[in-house]
ZADO-1210 file (C-alpha; in nm, 4 decimals, padded with zeros to 6 digits):
<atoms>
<atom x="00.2135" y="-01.2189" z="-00.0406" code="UNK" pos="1"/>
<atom x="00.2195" y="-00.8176" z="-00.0550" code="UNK" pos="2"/>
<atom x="00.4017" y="-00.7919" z="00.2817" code="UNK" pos="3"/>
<atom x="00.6804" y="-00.5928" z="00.1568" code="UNK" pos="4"/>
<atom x="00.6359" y="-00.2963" z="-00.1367" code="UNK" pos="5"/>
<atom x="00.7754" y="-00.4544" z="-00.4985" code="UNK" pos="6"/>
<atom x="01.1212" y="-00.3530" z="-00.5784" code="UNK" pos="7"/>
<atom x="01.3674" y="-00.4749" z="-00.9324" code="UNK" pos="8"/>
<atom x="01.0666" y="-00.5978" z="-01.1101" code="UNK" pos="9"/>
<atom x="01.1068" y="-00.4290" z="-01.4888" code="UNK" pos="10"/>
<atom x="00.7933" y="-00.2533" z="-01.5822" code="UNK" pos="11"/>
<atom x="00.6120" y="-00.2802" z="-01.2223" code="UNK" pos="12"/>
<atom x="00.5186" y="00.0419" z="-01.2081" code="UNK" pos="13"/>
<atom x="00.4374" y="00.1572" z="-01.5459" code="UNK" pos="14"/>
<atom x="00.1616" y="-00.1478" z="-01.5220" code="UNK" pos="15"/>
<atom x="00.0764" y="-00.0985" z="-01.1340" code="UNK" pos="16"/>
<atom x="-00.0160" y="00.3006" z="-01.0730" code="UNK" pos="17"/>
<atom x="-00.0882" y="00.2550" z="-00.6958" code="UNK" pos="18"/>
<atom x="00.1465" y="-00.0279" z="-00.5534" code="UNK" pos="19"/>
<atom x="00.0273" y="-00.0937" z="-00.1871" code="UNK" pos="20"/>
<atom x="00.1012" y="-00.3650" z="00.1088" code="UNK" pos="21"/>
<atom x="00.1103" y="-00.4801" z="00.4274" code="UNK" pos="22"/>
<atom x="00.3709" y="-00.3075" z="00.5640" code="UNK" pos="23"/>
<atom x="00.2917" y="00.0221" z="00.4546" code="UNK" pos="24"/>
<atom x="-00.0321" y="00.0228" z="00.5635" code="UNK" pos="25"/>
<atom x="00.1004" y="-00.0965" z="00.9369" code="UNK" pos="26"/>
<atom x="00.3552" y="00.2053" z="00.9051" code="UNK" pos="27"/>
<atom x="00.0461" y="00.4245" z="00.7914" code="UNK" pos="28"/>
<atom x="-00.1937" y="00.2648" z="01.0857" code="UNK" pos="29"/>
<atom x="00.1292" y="00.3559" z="01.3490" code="UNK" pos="30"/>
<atom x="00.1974" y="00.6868" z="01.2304" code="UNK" pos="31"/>
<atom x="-00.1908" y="00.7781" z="01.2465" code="UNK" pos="32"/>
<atom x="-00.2012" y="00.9047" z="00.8722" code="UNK" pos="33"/>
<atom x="-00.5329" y="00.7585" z="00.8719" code="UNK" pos="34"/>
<atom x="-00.7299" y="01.0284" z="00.9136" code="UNK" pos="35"/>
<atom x="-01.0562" y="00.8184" z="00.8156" code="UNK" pos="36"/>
<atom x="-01.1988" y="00.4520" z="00.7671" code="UNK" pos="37"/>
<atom x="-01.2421" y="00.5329" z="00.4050" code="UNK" pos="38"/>
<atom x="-00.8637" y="00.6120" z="00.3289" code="UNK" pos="39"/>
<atom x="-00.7958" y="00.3117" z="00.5232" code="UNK" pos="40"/>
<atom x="-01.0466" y="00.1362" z="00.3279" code="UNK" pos="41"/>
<atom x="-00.9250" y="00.2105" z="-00.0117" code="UNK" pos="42"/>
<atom x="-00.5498" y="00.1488" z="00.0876" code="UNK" pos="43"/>
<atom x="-00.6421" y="-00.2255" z="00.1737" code="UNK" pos="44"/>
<atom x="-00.8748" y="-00.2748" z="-00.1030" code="UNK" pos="45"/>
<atom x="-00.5320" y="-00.2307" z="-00.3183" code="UNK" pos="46"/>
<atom x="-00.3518" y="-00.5210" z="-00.1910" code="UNK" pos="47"/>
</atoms>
């Protein structure tokens, strides 16, 4: 569950305002565009 970002689901978007998962975080963690625990913290809280 959540290990890939949603795609073709009608009306995902207009009902989810900040979609998050696994995998982006894990890009985000590798490409060091955590610049804090907290940004980190709120990401993950999302999924």
């Amino acid at each position: 569950m959540f290990l890939e970002p949603v795609k073709g689901v009608a009306g995902y978007h207009d009902i989810i305002r900040r979609p998050m998962d696994r995998s982006t975080v894990c890009f985000k963690l590798m490409g060091s565009e955590y610049k804090s625990l907290g940004k980190f913290r709120r990401d993950f809280d999302l999924i």
